[in-house]
C-alpha positions in Angstrom: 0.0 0.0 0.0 1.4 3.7 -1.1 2.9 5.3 2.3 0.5 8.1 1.8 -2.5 6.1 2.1 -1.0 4.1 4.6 -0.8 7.6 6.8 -4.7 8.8 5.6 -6.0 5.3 7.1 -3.9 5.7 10.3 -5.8 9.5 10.5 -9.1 8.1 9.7 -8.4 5.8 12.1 -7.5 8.4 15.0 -10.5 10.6 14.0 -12.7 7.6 14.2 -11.7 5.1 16.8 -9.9 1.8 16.7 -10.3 0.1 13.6 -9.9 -3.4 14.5 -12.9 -2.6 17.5 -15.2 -1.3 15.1 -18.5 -2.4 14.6 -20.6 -2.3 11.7 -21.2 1.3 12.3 -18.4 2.3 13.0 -16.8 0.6 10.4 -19.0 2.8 8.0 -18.0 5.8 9.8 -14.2 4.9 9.5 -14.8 3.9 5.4 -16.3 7.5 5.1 -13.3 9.5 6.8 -11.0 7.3 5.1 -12.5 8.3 1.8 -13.2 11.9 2.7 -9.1 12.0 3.8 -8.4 10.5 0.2 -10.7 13.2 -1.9 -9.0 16.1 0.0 -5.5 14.3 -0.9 -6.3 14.0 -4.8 -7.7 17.5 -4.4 -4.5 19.0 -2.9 -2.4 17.2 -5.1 -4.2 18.7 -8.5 -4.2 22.1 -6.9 -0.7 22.1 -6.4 0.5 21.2 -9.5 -2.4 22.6 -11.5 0.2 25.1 -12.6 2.7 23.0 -14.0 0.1 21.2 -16.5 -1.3 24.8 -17.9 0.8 27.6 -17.1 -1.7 28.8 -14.9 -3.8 26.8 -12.1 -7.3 27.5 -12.9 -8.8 24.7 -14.8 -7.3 22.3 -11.9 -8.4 24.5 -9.3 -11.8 24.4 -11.1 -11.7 20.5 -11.4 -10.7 19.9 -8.1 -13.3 21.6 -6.9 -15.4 19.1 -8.7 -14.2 16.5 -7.5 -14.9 17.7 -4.1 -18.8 18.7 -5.2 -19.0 15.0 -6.7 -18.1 12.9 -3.5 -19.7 15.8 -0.9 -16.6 16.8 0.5 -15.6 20.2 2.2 -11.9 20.8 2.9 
């Protein structure tokens, strides 16, 4: 598993509670985090180097954006 998502889980993780004493619930709760953590990374990761693709960062500003409006997060 990449490092990076190794680190998001162990967040989720702390945010949420104990993975491995999760019940069902829970388990949803930590899923959602986890994915939430992982939409915010892709965002930042576009944003950053939006520049470097166009000259200017707009259009990856703009598209991460939408990716955060597609999967309801808020950063």
């Amino acid at each position: 598993m990449n490092e990076r998502i190794q680190e998001l889980a162990m967040q989720a993780n702390d945010e949420t509670g104990n993975l491995f004493d999760l019940n069902h619930k829970e388990l949803n709760v930590f899923l959602e985090k986890f994915a939430e953590l992982l939409v915010l990374e892709c965002d930042k990761v576009l944003t950053q180097h939006g520049s470097y693709f166009s000259g200017e960062g707009e259009p990856y500003h703009y598209a991460a954006s939408l990716i955060e409006e597609h999967f309801g997060v808020e950063e």
